[in-house]
N, C-alpha and C positions, 0 to 999 in steps of 0.2 A: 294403586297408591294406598297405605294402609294409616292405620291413627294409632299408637301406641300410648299404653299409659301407665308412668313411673310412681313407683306408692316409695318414699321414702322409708327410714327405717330410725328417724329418733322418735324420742321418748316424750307421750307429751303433758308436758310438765309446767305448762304455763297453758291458762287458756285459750281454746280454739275453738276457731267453728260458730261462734256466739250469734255471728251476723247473718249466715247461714239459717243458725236455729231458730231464732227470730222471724225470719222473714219468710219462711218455709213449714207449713202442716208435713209435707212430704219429711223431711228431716227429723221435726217433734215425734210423730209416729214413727220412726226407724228409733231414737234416741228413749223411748220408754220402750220398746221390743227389747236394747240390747239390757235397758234396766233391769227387767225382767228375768234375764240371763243370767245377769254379773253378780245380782244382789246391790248394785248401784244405784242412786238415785240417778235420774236423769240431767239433776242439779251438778250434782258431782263429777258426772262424766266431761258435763258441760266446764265447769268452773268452779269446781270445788278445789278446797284446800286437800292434798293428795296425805295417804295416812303416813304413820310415823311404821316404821320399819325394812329396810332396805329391799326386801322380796312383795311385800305388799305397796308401797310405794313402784316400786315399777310394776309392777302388776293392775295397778290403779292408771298408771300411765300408758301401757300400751293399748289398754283398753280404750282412752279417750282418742289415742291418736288414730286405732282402724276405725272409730268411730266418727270421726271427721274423714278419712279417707272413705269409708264406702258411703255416705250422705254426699261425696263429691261428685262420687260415681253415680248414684242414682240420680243426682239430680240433672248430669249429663243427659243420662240417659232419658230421664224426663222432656229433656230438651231435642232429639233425636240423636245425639252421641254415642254411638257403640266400640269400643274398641277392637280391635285387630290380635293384639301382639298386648301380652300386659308382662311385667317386669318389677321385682320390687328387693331393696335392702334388706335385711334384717326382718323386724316386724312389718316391714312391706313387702318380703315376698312368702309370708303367709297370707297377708290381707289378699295379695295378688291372688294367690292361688285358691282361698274363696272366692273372689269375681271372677275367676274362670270356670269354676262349679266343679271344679276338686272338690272341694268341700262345703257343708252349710253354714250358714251365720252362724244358726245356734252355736255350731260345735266349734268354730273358731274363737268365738266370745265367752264361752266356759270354759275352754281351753286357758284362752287370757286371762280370765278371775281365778281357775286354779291353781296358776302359777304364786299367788299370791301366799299359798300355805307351804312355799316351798322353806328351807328350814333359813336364817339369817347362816351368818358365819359364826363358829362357836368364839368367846370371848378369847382374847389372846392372838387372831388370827390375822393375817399378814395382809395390812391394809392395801388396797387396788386402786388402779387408778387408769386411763384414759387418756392419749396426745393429740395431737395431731402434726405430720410430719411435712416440710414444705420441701419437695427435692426440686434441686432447679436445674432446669432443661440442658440436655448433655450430661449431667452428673447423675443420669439414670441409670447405665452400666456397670458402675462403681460401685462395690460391696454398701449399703448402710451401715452408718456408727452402732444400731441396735444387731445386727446382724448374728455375731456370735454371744452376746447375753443372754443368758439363761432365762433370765425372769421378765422378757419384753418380747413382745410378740407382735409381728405383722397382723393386724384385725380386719381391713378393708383397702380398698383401692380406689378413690374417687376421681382420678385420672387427672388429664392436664386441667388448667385455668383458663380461663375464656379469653385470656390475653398470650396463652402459650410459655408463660414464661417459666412456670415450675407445674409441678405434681404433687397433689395431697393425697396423704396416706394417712389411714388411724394405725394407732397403736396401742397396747391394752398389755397388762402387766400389774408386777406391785409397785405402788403409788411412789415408793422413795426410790427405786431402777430408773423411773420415769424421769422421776425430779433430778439426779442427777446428769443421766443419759441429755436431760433440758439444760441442766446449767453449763457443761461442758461442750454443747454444740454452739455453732455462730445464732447471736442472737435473733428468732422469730424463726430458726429452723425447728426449732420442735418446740410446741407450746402446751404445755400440760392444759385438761378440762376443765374447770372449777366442777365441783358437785357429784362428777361423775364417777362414781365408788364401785361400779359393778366391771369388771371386765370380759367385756362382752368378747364374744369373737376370738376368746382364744382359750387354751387347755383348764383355765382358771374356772371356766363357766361346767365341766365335767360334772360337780355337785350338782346344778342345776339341772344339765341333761338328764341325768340318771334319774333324778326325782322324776322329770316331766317322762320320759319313756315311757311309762306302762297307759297314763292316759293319752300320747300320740300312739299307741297301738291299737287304741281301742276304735279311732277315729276308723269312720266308716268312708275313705278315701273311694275316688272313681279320678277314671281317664277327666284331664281337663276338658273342658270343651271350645276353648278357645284358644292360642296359643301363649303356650307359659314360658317365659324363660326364667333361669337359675341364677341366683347371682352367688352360687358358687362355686362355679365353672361355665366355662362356655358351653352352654346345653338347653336342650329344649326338654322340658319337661312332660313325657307324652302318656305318661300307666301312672294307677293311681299308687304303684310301690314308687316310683320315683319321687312322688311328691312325699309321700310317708317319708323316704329318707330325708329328701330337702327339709322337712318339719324335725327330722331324728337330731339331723348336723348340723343344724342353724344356730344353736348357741355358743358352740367349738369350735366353727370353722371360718376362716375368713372369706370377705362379702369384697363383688368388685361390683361397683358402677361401671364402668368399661364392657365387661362380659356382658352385661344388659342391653347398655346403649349400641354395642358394635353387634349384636344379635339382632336388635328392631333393624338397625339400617341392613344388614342381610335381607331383612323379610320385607324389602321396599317402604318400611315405615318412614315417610315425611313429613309427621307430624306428631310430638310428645307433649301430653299434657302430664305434670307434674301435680298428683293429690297432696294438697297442703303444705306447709311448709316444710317439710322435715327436708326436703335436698334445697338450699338456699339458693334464693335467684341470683341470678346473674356473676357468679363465681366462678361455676366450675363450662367447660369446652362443649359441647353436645353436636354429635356430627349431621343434625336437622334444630329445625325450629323447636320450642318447647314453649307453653304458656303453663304458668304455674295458675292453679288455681284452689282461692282458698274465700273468695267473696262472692256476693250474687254479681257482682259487677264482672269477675273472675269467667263464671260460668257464660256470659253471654259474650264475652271478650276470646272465648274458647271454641264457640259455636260459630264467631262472624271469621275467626282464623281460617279455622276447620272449609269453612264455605270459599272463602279467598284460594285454599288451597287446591281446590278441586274434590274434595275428599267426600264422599257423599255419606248427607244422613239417611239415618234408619228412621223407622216410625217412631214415632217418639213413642218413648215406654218399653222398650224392645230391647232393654241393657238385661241383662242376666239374670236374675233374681234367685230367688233362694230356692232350690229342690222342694 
């Protein structure tokens, strides 16, 4: 029986983790390490107001959210929690694939803060924008309304709802494709993002790629050492070139929750613990148990599951740690 652990992939844009920081030396000292790295205060990472510029704002943001996801980790792990099988969105299947020892902190967390000198969009440029699609069950075979649009792009797959009754999808494009593609479908099938300006996950993010390329080459990538899945394909990520690519294609390519979750249950995983908020509780289907955990209360509500389940701990201290 294995423990699998899902690292979402939003942006974190509202404060996290504060209760954690607090209550936790283990955390404080992980939280001025990545200070250290990013050029960030510890305050900032924590709960700061995020800066004015759309590449340094999320750049600021991704930084706080693997920052609350691997202090989740560790403190597991402090706890005798080691995972099996780890699995993550977006910015959570880099985090992932640092807690698997593909890669080091450092290089994941200067990774993150260099992201931030990436160029904005030059003035005049075709604003972006972010949905989310709700297909309801049986009407999955059927072409999508965004299908043949040029300027709307399939970005993610978050699979069914915990009640089965439809399917969320994101979508990413420019912002007035959206808005219309939103006005002319039945109402609460497709609901545009507030705030969400960057379109992640599909041909749009190319500028970004190309900037961030010459520093994901430089990353000094190795074989995982615990098992990685892709979330963008159904794949296990085993040499440290495949994780390179997953780091190459992660801003371009669409991201499935599905390929994730239906991979752990392959690998006998009966048990997902979700870091922080970013995948919302109790929304979406998940084919085992999952405890989200983002408080100290989180952490010991994950450890008495875990026990319940059969699943045994490690020594405590025995989670991964940085090369």
């Amino acid at each position: 029986m294995s423990l699998g652990y899902l690292f979402g992939g939003g942006v974190g844009t509202e404060p996290h983790g504060i209760e954690l920081y607090e209550a936790s030396p283990l955390v404080r000292r992980l939280y001025e390490e990545i200070a250290g790295w990013t050029g960030l205060t510890a305050e900032q990472i924590l709960r700061g107001e995020l800066p004015e510029g759309r590449e340094r704002r999320q750049s600021a943001g991704t930084v706080r959210e693997a920052a609350l996801a691997v202090a989740v980790h560790d403190l597991l792990a402090e706890a005798g929690l080691r995972p099996d099988v780890v699995g993550g969105l977006s910015l959570g299947a880099m985090t992932a694939g640092c807690l698997a020892g593909a890669l080091d902190r450092r290089e994941l967390f200067t990774m993150l803060a260099r992201a931030a000198d990436a160029p904005d969009p030059p003035p005049g440029a075709v604003d972006e924008g972010m949905a989310l699609a709700f297909v309801r069950a049986g009407d999955e075979q059927s072409p999508p309304p965004w299908q043949d649009l040029p300027d709307v792009h399939l970005a993610g797959d978050f699979g069914p709802v915990a009640d089965g009754s439809q399917r969320i999808v994101m979508l990413a494009g420019h912002r007035t494709a959206i808005e219309h593609l939103a006005a002319g479908a039945e109402p609460g099938a497709i609901v545009p993002l507030p705030g969400r300006t960057i379109a992640v996950h599909s041909p749009l993010r190319r500028p970004f790629r190309d900037f961030m390329a010459p520093w994901v080459a430089k990353i000094p990538f190795t074989a995982p050492r615990i098992t990685l899945l892709s979330c963008l394909e159904r794949a296990e990520l085993r040499t440290a070139d495949e994780v390179r690519d997953m780091f190459e294609r992660n801003p371009t390519d669409p991201i499935s929750l599905v390929d994730i979750y239906e991979g752990m249950l392959s690998r006998d995983v009966r048990l997902g613990l979700v870091m922080g908020p970013a995948i919302p509780e109790g929304i979406l289907a998940f084919p085992f148990p999952v405890v989200h955990v983002e408080t100290p209360e989180h952490i010991e509500l994950a450890v008495s599951t875990a026990y319940d389940l059969g699943i045994e701990l490690s020594e405590a201290g025995s989670g991964i740690r940085e090369r």
